[in-house]
N, CA, C and O of each residue as an XYZ file, in Angstrom:
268
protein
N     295.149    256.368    189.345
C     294.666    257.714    189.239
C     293.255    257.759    189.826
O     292.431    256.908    189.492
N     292.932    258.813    190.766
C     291.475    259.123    191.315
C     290.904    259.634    190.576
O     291.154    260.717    190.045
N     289.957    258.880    190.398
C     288.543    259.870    189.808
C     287.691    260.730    190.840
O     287.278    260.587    191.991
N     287.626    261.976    189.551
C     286.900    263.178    190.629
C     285.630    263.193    190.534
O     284.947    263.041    189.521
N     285.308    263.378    191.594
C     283.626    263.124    191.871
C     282.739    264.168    190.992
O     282.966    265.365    190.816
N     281.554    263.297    190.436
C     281.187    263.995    190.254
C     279.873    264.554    191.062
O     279.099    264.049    191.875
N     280.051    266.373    190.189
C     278.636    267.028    191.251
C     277.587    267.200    190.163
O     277.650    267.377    188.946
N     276.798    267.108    190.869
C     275.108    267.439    190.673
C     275.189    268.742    190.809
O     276.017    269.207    191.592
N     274.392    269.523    190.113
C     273.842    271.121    190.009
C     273.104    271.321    191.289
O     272.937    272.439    191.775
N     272.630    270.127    191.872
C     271.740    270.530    193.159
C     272.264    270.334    194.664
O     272.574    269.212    195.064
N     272.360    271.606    195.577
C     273.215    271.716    196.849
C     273.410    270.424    197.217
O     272.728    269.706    196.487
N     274.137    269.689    198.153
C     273.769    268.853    199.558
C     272.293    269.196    200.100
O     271.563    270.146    199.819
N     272.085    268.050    201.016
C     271.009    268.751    201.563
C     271.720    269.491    203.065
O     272.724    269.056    203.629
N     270.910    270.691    203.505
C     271.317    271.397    203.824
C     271.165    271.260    205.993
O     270.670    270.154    206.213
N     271.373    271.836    207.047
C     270.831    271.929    208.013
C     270.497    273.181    208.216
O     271.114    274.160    207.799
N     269.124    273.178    209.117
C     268.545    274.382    209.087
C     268.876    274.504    210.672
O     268.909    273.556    211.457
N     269.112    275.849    210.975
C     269.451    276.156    212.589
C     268.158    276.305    213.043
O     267.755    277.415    212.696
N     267.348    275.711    213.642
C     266.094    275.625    214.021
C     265.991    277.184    215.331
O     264.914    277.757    215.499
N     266.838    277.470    215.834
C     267.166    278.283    216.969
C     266.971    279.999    216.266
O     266.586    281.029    216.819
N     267.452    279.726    214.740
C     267.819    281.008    214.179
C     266.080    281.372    213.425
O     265.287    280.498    213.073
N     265.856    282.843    213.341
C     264.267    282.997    213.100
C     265.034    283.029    211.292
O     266.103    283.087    210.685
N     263.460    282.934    211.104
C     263.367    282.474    209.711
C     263.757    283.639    208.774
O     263.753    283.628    207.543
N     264.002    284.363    209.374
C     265.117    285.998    208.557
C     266.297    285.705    208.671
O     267.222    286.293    208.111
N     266.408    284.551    209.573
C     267.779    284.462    209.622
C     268.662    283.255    208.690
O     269.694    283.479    208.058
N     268.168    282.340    208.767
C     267.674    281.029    208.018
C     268.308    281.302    206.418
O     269.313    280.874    205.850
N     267.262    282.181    206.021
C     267.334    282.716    204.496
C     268.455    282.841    204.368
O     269.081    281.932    203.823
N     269.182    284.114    204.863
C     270.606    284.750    204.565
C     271.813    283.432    204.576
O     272.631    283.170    203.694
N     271.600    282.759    205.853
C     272.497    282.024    205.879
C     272.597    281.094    204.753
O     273.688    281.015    204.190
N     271.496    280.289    204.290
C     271.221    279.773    203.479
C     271.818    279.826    201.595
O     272.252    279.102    200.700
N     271.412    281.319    201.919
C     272.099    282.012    200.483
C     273.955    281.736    200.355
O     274.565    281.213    199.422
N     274.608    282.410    201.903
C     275.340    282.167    202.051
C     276.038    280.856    201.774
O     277.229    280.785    201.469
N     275.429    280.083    201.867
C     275.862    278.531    202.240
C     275.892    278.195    200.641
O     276.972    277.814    200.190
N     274.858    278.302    199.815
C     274.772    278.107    198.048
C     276.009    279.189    197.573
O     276.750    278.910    196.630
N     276.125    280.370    198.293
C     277.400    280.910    197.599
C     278.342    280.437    197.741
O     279.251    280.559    196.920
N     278.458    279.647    198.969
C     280.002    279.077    199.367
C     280.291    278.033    198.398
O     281.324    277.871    197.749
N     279.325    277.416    198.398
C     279.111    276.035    197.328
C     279.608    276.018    195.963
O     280.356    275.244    195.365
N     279.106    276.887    195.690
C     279.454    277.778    194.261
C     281.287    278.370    194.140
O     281.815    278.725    193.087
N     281.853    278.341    195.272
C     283.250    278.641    195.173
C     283.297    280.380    195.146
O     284.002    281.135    194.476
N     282.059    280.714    196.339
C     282.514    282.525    196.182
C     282.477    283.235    194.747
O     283.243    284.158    194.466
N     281.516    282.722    193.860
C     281.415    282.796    192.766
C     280.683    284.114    192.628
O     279.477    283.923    192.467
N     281.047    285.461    192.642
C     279.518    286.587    192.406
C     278.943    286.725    191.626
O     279.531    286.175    190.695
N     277.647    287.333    191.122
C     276.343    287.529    190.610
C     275.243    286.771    190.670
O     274.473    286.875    189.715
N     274.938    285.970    191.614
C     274.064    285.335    191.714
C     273.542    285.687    192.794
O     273.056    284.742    193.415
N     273.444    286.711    193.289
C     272.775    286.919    195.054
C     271.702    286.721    194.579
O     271.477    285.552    194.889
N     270.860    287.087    194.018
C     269.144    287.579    193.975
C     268.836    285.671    193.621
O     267.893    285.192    194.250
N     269.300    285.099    193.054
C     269.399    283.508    192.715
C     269.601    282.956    193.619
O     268.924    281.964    193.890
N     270.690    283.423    194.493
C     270.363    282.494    195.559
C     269.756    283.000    196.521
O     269.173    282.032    197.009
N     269.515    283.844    197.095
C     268.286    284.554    197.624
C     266.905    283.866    197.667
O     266.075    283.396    198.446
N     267.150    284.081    196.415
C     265.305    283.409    196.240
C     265.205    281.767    196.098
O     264.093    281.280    196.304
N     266.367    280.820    195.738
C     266.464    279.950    195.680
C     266.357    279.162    197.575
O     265.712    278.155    197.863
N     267.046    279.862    198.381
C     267.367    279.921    200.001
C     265.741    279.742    200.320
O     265.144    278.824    200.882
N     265.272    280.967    199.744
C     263.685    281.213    200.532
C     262.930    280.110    200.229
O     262.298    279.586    201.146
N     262.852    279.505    198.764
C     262.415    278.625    198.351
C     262.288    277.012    199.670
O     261.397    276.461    200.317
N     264.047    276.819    199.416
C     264.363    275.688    200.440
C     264.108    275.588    201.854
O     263.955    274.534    202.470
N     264.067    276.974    202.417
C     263.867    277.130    203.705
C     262.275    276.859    204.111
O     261.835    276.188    205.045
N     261.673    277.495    203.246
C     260.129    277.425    202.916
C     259.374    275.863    203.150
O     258.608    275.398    203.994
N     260.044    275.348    201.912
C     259.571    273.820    201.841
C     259.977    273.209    203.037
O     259.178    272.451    203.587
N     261.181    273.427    203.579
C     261.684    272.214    204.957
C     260.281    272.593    206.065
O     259.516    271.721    206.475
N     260.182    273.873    206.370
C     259.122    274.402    207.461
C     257.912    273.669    207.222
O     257.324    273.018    208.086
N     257.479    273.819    205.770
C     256.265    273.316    205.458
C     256.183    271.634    205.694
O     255.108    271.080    205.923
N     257.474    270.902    205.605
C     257.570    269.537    205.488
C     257.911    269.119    206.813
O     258.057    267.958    207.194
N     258.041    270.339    207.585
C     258.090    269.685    208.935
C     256.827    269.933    210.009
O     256.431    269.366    211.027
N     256.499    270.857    209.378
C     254.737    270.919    210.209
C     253.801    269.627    209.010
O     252.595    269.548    208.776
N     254.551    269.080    208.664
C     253.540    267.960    208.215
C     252.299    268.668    207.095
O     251.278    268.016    206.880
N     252.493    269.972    206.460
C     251.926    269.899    205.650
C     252.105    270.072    204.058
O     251.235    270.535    203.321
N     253.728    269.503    203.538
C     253.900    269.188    202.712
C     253.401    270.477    201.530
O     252.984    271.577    201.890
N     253.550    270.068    200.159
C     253.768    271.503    199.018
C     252.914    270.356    198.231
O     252.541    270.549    197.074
């Protein structure tokens, strides 16, 4: 018998489309935690702000100036 993996509460880590502007980034982002979630609704504004959060920190951690 397989054992089912277990998940962590916290996404994969994610790829950011470097090409897409940072309005764009967000949405997708949200998108991507909803998918995760199994199309699960009421959480837009959660993941919304959770997206901005992640998108935020990668930018900041890639201009080298870290949070």
């Amino acid at each position: 018998m397989k054992k089912k993996p277990i998940h962590k509460n916290s996404a994969p880590v994610f790829h950011v489309d470097e090409s897409a502007s940072l309005e764009e980034q967000i949405p997708q982002r949200a998108h991507e935690l909803w998918h995760q979630r199994g199309h699960e609704h009421g959480h837009d504004l959660t993941d919304r702000l959770r997206a901005e959060c992640e998108i935020n920190e990668w930018h900041q951690k890639k201009l080298g100036g870290g949070i």
